[in-house]
PAFI-103573 format. One record per atom (N, C-alpha, C, O): z, x, y. Coordinates in steps of 0.001 Angstrom, whole numbers, plus 500000, padded with zeros to 6 digits. Layout:
N
ZXY ...
% end
This chain:
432
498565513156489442 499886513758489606 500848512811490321 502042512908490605 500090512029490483 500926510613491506 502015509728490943 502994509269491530 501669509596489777 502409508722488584 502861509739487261 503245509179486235 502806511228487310 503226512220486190 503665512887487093 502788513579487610 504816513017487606 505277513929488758 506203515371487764 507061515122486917 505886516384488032 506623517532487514 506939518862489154 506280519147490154 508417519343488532 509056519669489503 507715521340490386 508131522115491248 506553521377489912 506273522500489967 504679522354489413 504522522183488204 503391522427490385 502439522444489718 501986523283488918 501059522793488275 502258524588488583 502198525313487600 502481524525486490 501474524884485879 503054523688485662 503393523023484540 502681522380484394 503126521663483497 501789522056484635 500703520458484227 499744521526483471 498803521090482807 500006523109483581 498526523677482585 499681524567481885 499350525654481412 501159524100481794 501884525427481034 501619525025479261 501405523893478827 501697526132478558 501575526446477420 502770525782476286 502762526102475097 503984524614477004 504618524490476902 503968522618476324 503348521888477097 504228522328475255 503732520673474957 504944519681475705 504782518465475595 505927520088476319 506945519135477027 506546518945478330 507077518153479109 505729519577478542 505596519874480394 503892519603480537 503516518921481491 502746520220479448 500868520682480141 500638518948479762 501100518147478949 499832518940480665 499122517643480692 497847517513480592 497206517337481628 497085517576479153 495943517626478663 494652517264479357 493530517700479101 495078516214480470 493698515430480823 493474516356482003 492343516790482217 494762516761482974 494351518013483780 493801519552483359 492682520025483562 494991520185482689 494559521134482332 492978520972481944 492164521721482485 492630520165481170 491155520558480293 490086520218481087 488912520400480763 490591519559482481 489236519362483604 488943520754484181 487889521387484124 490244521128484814 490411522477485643 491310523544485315 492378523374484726 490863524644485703 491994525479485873 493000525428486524 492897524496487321 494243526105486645 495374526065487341 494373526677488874 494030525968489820 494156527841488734 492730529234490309 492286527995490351 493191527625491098 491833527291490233 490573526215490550 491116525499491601 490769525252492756 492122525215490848 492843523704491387 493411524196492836 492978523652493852 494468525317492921 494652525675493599 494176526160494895 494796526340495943 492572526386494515 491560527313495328 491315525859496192 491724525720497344 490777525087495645 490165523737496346 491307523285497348 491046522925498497 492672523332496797 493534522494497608 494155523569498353 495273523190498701 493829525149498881 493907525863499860 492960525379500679 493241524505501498 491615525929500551 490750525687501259 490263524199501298 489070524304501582 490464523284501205 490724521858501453 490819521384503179 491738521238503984 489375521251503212 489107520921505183 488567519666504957 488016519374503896 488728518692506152 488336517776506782 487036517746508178 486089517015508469 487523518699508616 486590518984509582 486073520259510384 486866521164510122 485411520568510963 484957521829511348 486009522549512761 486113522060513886 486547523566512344 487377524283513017 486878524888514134 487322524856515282 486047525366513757 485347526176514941 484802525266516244 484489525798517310 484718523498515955 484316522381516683 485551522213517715 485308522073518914 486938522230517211 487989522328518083 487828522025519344 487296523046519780 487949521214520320 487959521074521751 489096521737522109 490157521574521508 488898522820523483 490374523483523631 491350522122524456 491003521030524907 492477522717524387 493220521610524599 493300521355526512 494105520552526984 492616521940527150 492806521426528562 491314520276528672 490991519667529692 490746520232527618 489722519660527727 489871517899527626 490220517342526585 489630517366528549 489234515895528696 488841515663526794 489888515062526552 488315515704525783 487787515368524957 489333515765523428 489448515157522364 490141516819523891 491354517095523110 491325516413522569 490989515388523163 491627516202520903 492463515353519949 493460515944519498 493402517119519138 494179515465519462 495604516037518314 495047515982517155 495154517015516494 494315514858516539 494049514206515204 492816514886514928 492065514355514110 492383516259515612 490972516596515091 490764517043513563 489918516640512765 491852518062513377 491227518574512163 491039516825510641 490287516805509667 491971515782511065 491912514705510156 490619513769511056 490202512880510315 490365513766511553 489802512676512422 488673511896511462 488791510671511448 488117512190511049 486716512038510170 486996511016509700 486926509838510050 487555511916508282 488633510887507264 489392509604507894 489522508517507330 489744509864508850 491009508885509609 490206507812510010 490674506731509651 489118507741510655 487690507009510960 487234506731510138 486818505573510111 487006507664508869 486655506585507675 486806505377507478 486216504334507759 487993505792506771 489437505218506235 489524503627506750 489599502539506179 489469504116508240 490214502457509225 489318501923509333 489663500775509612 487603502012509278 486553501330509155 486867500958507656 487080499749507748 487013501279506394 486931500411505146 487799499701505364 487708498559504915 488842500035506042 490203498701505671 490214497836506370 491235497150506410 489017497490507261 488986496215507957 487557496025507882 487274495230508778 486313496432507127 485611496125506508 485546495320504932 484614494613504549 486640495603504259 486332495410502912 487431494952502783 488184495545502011 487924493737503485 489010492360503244 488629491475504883 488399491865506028 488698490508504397 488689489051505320 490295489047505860 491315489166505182 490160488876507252 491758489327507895 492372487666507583 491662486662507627 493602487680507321 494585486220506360 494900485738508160 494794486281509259 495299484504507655 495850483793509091 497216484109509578 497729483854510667 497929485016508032 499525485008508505 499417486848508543 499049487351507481 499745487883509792 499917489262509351 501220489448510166 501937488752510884 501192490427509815 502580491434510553 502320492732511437 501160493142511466 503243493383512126 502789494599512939 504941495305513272 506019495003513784 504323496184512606 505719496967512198 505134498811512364 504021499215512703 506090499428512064 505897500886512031 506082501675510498 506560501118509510 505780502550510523 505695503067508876 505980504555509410 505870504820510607 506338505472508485 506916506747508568 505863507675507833 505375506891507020 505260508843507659 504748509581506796 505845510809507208 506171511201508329 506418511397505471 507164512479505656 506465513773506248 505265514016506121 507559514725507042 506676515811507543 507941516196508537 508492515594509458 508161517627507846 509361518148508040 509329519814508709 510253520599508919 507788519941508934 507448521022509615 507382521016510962 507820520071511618 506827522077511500 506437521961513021 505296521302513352 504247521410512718 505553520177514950 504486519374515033 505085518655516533 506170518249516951 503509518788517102 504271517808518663 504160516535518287 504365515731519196 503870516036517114 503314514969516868 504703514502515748 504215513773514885 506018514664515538 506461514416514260 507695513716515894 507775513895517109 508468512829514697 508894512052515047 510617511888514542 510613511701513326 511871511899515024 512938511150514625 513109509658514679 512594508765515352 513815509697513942 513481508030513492 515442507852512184 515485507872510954 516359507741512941 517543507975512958 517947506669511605 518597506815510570 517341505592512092 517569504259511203 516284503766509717 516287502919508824 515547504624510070 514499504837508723 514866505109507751 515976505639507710 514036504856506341 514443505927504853 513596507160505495 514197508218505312 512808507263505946 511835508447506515 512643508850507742 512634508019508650 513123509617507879 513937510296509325 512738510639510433 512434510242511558 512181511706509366 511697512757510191 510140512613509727 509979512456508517 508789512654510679 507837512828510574 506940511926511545 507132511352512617 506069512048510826 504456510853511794 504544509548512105 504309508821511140 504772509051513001 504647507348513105 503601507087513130 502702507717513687 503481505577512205 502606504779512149 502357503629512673 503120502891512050 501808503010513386 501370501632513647 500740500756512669 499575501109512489 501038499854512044 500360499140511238 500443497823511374 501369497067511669 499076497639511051 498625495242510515 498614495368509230 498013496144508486 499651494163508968 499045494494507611 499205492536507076 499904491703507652 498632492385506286 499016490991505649 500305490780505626 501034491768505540 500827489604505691 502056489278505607 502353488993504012 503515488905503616 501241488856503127 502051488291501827 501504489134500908 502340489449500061 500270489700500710 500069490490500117 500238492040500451 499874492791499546 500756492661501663 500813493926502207 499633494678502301 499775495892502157 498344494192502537 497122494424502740 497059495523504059 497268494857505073 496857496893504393 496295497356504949 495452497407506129 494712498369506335 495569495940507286 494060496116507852 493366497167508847 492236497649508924 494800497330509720 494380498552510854 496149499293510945 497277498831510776 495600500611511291 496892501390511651 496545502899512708 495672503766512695 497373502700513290 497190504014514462 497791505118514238 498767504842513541 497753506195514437 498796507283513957 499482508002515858 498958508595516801 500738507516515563 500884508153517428 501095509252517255 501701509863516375 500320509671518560 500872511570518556 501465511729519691 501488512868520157 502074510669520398 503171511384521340 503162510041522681 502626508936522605 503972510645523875 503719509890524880 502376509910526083 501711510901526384 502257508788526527 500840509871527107 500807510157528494 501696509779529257 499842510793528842 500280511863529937 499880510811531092 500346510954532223 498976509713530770 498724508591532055 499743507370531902 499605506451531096 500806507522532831 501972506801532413 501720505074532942 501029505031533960 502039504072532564 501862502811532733 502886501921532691 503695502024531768 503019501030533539 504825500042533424 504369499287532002 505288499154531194 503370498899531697 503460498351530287 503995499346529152 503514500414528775 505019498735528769 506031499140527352 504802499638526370 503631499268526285 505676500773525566 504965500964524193 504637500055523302 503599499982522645 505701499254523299 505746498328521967 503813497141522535 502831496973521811 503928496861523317 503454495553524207 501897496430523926 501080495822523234 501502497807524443 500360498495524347 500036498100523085 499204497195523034 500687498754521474 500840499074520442 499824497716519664 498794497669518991 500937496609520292 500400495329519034 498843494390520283 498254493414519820 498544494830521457 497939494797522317 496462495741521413 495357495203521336 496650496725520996 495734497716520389 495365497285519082 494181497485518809 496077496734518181 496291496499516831 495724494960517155 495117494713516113 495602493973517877 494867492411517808 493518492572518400 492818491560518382 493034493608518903 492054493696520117 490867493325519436 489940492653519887 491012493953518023 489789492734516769 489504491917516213 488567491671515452 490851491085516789 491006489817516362 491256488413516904 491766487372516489 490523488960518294 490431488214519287 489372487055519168 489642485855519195 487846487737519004 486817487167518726 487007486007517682 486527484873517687 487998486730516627 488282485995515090 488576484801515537 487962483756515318 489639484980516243 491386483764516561 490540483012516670 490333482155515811 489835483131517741 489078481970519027 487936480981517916 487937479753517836 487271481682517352 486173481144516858 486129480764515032 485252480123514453 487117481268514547 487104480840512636 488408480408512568 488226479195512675 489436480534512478 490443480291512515 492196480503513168 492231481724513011 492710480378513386 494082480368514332 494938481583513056 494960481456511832 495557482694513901 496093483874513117 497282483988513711 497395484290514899 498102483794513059 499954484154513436 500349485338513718 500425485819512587 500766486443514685 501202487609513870 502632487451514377 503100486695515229 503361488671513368 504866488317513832 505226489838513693 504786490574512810 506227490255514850 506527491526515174 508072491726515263 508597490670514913 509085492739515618 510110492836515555 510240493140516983 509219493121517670 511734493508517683 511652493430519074 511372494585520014 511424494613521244 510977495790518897 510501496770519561 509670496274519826 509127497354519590 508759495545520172 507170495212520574 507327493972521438 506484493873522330 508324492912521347 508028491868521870 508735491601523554 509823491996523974 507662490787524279 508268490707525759 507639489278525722 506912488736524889 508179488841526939 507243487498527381 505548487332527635 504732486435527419 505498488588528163 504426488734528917 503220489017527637 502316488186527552 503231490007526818 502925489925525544 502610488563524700 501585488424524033 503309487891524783 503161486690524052 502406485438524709 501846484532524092 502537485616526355 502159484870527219 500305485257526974 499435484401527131 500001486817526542 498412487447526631 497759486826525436 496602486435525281 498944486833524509 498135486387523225 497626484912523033 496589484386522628 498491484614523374 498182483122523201 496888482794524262 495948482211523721 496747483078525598 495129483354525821 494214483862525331 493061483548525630 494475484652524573 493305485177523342 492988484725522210 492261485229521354 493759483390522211 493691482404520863 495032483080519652 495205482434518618 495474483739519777 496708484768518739 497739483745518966 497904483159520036 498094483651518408 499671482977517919 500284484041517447 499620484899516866 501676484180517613 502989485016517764 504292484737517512 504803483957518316 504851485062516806 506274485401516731 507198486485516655 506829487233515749 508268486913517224 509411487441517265 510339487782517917 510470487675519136 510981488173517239 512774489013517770 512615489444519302 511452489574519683 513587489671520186 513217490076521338 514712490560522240 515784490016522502 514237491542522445 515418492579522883 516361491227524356 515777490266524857 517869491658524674 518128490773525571 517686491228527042 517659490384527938 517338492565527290 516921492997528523 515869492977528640 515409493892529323 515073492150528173 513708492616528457 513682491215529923 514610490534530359 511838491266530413 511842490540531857 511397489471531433 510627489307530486 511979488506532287 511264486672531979 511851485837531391 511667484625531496 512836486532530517 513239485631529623 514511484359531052 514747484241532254 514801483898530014 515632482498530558 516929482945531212 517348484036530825 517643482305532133 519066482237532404 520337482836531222 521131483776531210 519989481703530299 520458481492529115 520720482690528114 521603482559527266 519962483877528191 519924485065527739 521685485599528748 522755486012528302 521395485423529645 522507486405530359 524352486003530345 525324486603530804 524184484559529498 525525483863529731 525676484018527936 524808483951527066 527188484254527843 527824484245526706 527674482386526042 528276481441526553 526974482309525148 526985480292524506 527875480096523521 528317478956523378 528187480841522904 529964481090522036 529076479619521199 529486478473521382 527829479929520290 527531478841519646 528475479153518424 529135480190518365 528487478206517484 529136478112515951 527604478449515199 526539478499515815 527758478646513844 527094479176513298 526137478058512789 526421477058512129 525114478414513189 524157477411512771 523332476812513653 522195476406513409 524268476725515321 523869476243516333 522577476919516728 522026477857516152 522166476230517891 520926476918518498 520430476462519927 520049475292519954 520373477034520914 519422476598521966 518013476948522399 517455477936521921 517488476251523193 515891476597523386 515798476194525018 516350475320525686 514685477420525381 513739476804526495 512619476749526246 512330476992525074 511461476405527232 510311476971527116 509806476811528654 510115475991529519 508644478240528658 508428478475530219 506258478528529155 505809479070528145 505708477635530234 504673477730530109 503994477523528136 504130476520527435 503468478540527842 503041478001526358 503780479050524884 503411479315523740 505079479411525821 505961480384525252 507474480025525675 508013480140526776 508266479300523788 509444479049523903 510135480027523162 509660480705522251 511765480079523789 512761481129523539 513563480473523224 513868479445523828 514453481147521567 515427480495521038 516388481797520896 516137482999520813 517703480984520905 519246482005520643 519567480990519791 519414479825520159 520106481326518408 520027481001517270 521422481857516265 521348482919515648 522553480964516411 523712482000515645 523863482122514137 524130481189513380 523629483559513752 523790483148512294 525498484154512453 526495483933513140 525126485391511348 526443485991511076 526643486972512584 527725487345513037 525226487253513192 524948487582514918 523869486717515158 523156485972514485 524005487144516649 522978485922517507 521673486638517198 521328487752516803 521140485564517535 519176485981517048 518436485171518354 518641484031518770 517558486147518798 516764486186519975 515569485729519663 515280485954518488 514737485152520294 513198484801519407 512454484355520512 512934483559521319 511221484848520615 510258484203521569 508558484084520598 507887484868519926 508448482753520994 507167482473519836 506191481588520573 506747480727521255 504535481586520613 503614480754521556 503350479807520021 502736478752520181 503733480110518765 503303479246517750 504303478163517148 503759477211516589 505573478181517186 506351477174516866 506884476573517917 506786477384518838 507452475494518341 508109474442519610 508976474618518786 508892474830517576 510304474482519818 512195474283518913 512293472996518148 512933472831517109 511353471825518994 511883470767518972 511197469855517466 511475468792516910 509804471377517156 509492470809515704 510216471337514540 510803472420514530 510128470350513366 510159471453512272 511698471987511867 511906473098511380 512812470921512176 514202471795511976 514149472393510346 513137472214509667 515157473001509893 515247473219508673 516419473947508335 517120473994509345 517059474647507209 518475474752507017 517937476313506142 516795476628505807 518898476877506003 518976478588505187 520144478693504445 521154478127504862 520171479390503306 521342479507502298 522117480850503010 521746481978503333 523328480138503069 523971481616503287 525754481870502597 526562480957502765 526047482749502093 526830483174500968 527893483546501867 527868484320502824 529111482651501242 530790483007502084 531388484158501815 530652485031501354 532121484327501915 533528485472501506 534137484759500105 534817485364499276 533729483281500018 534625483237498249 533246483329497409 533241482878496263 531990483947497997 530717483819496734 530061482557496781 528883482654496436 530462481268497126 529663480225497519 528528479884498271 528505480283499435 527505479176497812 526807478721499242 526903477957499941 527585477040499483 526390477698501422 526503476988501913 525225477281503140 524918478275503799 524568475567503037 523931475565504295 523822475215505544 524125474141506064 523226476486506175 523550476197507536 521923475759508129 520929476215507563 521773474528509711 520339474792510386 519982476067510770 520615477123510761 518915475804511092 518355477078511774 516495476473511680 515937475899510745 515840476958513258 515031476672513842 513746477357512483 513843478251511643 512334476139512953 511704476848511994 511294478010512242 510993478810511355 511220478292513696 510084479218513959 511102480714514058 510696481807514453 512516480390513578 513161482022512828 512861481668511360 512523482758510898 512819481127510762 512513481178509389 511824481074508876 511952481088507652 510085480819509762 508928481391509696 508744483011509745 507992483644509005 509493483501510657 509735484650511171 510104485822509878 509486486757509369 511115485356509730 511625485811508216 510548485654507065 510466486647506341 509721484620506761 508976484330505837 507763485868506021 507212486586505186 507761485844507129 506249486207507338 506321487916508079 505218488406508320 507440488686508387 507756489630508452 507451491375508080 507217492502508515 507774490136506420 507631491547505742 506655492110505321 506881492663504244 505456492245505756 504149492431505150 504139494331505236 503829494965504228 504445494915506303 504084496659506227 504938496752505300 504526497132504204 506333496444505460 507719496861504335 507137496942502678 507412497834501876 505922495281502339 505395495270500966 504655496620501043 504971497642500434 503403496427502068 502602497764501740 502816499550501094 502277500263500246 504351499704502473 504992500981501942 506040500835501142 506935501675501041 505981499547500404 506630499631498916 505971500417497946 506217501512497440 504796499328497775 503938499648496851 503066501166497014 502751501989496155 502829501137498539 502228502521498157 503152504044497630 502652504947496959 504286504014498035 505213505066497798 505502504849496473 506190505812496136 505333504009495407 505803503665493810 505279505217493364 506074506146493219 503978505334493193 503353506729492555 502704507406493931 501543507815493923 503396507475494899 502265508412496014 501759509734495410 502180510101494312 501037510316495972 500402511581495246 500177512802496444 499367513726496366 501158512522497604 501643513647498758 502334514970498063 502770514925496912 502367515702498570 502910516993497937 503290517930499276 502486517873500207 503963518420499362 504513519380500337 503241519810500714 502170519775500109 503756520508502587 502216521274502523 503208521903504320 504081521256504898 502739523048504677 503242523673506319 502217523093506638 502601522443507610 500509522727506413 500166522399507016 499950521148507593 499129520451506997 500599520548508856 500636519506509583 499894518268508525 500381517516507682 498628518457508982 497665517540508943 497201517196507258 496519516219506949 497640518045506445 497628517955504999 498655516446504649 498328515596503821 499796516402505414 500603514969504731 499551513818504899 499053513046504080 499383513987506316 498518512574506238 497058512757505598 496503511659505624 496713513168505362 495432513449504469 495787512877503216 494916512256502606 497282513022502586 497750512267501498 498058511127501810 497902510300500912 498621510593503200 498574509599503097 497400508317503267 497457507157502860 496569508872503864 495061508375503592 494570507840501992 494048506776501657 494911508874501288 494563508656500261 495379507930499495 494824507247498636 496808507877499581 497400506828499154 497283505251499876 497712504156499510 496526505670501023 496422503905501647 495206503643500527 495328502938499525 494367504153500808 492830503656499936 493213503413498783 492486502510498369 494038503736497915 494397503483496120 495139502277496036 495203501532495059 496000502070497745 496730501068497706 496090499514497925 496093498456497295 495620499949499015 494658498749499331 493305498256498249 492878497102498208 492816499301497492 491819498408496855 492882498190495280 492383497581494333 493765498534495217 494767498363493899 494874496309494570 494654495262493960 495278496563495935 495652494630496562 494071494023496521 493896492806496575 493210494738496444 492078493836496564 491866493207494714 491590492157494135 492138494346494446 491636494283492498 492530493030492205 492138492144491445 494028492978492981 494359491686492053 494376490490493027 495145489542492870 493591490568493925 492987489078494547 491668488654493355 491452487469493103 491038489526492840 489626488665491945 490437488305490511 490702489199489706 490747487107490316 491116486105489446 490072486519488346 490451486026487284 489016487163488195 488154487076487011 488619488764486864 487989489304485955 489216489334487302 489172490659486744 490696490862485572 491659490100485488 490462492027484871 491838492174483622 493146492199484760 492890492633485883 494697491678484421 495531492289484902 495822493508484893 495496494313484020 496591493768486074 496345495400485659 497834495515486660 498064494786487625 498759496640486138 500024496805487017 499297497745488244 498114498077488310 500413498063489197 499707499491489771 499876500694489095 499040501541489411 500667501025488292 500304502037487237 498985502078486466 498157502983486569 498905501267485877 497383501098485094 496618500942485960 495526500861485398 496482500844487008 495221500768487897 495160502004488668 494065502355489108 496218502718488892 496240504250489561 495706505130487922 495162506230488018 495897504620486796 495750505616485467 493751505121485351 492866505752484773 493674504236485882 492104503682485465 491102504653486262 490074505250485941 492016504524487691 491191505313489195 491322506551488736 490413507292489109 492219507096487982 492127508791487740 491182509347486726 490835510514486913 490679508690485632 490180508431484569 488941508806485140 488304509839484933 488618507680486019 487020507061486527 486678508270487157 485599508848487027 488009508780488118 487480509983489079 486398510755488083 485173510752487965 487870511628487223 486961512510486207 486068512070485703 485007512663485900 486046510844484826 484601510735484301 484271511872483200 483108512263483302 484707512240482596 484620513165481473 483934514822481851 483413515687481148 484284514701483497 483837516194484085 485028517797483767 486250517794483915 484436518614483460 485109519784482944 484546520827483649 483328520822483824 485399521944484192 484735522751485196 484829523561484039 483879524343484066 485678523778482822 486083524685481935 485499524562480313 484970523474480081 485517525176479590 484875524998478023 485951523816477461 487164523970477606 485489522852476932 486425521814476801 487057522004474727 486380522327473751 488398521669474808 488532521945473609 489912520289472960 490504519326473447 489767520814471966 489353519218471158 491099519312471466 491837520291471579 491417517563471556 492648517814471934 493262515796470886 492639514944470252 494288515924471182 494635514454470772 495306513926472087 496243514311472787 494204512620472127 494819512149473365 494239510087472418 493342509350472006 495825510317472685 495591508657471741 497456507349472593 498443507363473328 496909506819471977 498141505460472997 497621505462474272 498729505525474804 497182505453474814 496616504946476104 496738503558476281 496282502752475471 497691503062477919 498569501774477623 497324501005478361 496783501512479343 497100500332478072 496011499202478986 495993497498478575 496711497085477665 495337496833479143 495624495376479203 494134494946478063 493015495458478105 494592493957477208 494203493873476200 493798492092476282 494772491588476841 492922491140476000 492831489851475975 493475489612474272 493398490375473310 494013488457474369 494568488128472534 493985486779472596 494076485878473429 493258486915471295 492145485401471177 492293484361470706 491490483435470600 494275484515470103 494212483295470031 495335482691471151 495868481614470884 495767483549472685 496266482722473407 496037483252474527 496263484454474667 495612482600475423 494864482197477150 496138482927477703 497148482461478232 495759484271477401 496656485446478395 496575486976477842 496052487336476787 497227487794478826 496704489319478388 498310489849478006 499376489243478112 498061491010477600 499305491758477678 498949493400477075 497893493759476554 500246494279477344 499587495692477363 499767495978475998 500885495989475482 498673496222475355 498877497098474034 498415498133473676 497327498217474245 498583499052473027 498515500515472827 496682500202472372 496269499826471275 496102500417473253 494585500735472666 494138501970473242 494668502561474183 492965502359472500 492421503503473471 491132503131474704 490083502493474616 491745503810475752 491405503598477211 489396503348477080 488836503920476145 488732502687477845 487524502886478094 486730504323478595 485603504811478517 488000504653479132 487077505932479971 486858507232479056 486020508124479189 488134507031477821 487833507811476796 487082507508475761 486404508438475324 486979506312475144 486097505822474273 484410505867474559 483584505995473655 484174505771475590 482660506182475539 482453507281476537 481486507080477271 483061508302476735 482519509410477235 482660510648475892 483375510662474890 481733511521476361 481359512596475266 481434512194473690 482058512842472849 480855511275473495 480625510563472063 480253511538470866 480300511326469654 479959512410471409 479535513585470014 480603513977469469 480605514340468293 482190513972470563 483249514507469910 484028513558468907 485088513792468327 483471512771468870 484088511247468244 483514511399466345 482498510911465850 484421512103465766 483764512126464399 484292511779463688 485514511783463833 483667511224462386 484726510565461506 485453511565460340 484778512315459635 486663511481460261 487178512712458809 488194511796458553 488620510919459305 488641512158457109 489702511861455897 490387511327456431 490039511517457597 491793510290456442 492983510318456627 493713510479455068 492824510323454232 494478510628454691 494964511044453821 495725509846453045 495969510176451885 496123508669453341 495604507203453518 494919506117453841 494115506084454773 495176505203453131 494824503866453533 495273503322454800 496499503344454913 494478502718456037 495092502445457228 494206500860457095 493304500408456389 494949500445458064 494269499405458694 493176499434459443 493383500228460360 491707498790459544 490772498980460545 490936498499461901 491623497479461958 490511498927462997 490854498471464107 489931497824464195 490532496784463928 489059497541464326 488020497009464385 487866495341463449 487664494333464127 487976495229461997 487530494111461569 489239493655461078 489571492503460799 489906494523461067 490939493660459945 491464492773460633 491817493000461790 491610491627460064 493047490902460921 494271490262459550 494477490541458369 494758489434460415 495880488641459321 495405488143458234 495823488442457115 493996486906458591 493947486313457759 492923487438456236 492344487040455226 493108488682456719 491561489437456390 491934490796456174 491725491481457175 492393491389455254 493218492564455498 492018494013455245 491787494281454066 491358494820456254 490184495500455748 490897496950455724 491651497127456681 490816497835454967 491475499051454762 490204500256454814 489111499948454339 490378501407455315 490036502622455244 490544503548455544 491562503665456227 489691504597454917 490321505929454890 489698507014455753 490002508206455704 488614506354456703 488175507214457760 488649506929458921 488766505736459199 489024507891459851 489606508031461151 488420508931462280 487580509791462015 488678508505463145 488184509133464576 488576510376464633 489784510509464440 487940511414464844 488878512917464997 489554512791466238 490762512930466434 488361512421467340 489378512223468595 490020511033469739 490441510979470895 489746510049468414 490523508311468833 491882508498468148 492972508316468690 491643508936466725 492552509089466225 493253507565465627 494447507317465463 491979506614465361 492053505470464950 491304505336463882 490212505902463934 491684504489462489 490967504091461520 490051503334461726 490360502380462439 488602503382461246 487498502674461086 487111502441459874 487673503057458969 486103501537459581 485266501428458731 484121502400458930 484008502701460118 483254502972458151 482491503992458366 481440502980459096 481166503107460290 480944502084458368 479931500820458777 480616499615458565 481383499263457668 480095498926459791 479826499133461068 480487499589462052 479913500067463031 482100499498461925 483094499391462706 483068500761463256 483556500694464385 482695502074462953 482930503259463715 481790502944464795 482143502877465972 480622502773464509 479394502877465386 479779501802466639 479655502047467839 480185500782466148 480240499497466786 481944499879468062 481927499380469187 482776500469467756 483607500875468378 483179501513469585 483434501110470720 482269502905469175 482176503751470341 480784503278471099 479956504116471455 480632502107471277 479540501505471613 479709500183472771 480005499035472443 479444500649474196 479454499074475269 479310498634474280 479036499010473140 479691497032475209 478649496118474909 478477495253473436 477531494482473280 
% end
């Protein structure tokens, strides 16, 4: 339902051919469907810790799942040398001590997220869900705790396999922060509010630079740059020096022209390497499969499940030996596979044919999508696969080609493709 969105789940089983959607309807009932996704638990209710109790979670009734979840996504990928640490929104517009305004978001209103995620592929690795402020108060900043919580596994890494960049925005960044990481082997970059403590002189005096200009200090193994573009830009980083690495950025006038201006590497590393959560909740929001719900803990339960489709959708196109596949066709493959040709109901013969998928062409070193029929339908329930009349001559799918023109008049009842009776029908619905 993630990628076939209709205004109303009642319609995916209506009687109506503009609206029912064959592959649902004929798994389940409409009572079915419904029944499961009422009673739809995560965890045991009656387990509840009352809330004056030392052991309280907010996150109980999800907790399980949520523990799952954050064990596969930093089990089942190798963490990259370049990530990011940003915030993410899950919608949720009900009552909740746990929901959040968020005034400058596309998401206003709902759950904050903490997230690592790759910087180039938007990989998933760890994410926190906050439920509020906490009741043991501490002079260390939120932001400073946050990305403090989010490296604490990647400490061991830094030090001993390889050197890991992360880069944050200035809700998170202080001196002191950057001063911890870099003892933990972490390298760092970013933005950085002008009030925050430590920083330089130089922060507090107006430098009326021209555009392009830039100054630097550095205190210990952490330098600070003010950097003018169309506004001034703040930056504190333990991984770039000012004095390496200059470089220049395109930037577009008032008559439409370009023109370049300098600018330090370690802001235009910054920029490079940023956007990694922004990719993630691109891609995962394309087909999410969330649905309204009063109950709290039901959004993120969807959003769980849209991280997992998302993240192994980024793993599927890291293996170079596997088919291309968009994230559509790879969310249509995962739905397929779910079912598996399971029917809670008497199944009845239906036409389900064009199924878009990625195809190899043999005579050129590349794929592309052509109307074939899907794997997951071609060899499941093979008895329904029979051959009858077409009322013409068709082309075989199977043997004909250009140089070879093979014709018949038998079709699949439920491929709904011409074969040859022998071999080409047998040989079709057959691995391998």
């Amino acid at each position: 339902m993630g990628y076939n969105i209709l205004p109303s789940i009642d319609l995916y089983w209506s009687s109506d051919p503009g609206f029912r959607v064959d592959e649902i309807a004929e798994t389940m009932t409409v009572k079915r469907f419904k029944k499961i996704l009422r009673n739809l638990h995560v965890n045991d209710n009656t387990q509840i810790p009352d809330k004056t109790s030392e052991n309280y979670d907010k996150l109980y009734k999800i907790r399980t799942l949520l523990d799952l979840i954050t064990q596969a996504c930093q089990k089942n990928a190798k963490d990259s040398s370049s990530q990011s640490i940003d915030e993410s929104m899950i919608l949720f517009k009900g009552r909740s001590s746990m929901k959040q305004y968020m005034p400058l978001k596309p998401i206003k209103r709902g759950y904050k997220v903490w997230c690592r995620c790759d910087s180039k592929t938007g990989y998933l690795y760890e994410f926190y869900i906050y439920t509020g402020k906490s009741k043991t108060g501490t002079e260390e900043g939120l932001g400073s705790k946050v990305v403090k919580m989010l490296t604490e596994k990647l400490i061991n890494k830094a030090l001993e396999e390889y050197h890991i960049i992360i880069t944050f925005d200035n809700f998170f960044c202080d001196y002191t922060l950057m001063q911890y990481l870099y003892e933990n082997g972490i390298y760092a970059t970013g933005t950085v509010r002008r009030h925050r403590k430590h920083l330089p002189v130089l922060v507090k005096t107006n430098q009326k630079l021209a555009k392009g200009q830039y100054k630097w200090r550095v205190k210990g193994n952490v330098s600070f740059l003010v950097w003018q573009d169309t506004k001034e830009v703040l930056l504190l980083s333990n991984a770039f020096h000012p004095k390496v690495g200059k470089t220049t950025v395109l930037r577009t006038q008032k008559d439409g022209t370009k023109q370049e201006i300098n600018c330090p590497l370690a802001i235009k590393e910054y920029t490079k390497r940023m956007g990694g959560v922004d990719h993630f909740d691109q891609i995962k929001s394309t087909y999410s499969v969330g649905r309204r719900s009063r109950r709290w803990w039901v959004r993120i339960f969807f959003f769980l499940l849209d991280t997992s489709i998302t993240n192994a959708y980024l793993l599927y196109c890291q293996n170079k030996n596997a088919t291309k596949l968009s994230n559509l066709e790879f969310r249509v493959s995962v739905a397929r596979g779910l079912i598996s040709g399971f029917s809670s109901r008497k199944r009845r013969s239906g036409s389900l044919v064009n199924y878009i998928c990625r195809k190899k062409i043999a005579s050129e070193n590349r794929q592309k999508a052509v109307h074939v029929v899907a794997e997951e339908v071609r060899f499941t329930n093979v008895g329904d696969h029979m051959p009858v009349e077409s009322p013409s001559y068709k082309r075989c799918r199977m043997c004909s080609t250009k140089e070879k023109d093979k014709r018949s008049k038998v079709i699949c009842e439920k491929c709904k493709v011409p074969l040859c009776i022998t071999p080409c029908f047998t040989a079709f619905h057959r691995k391998g």
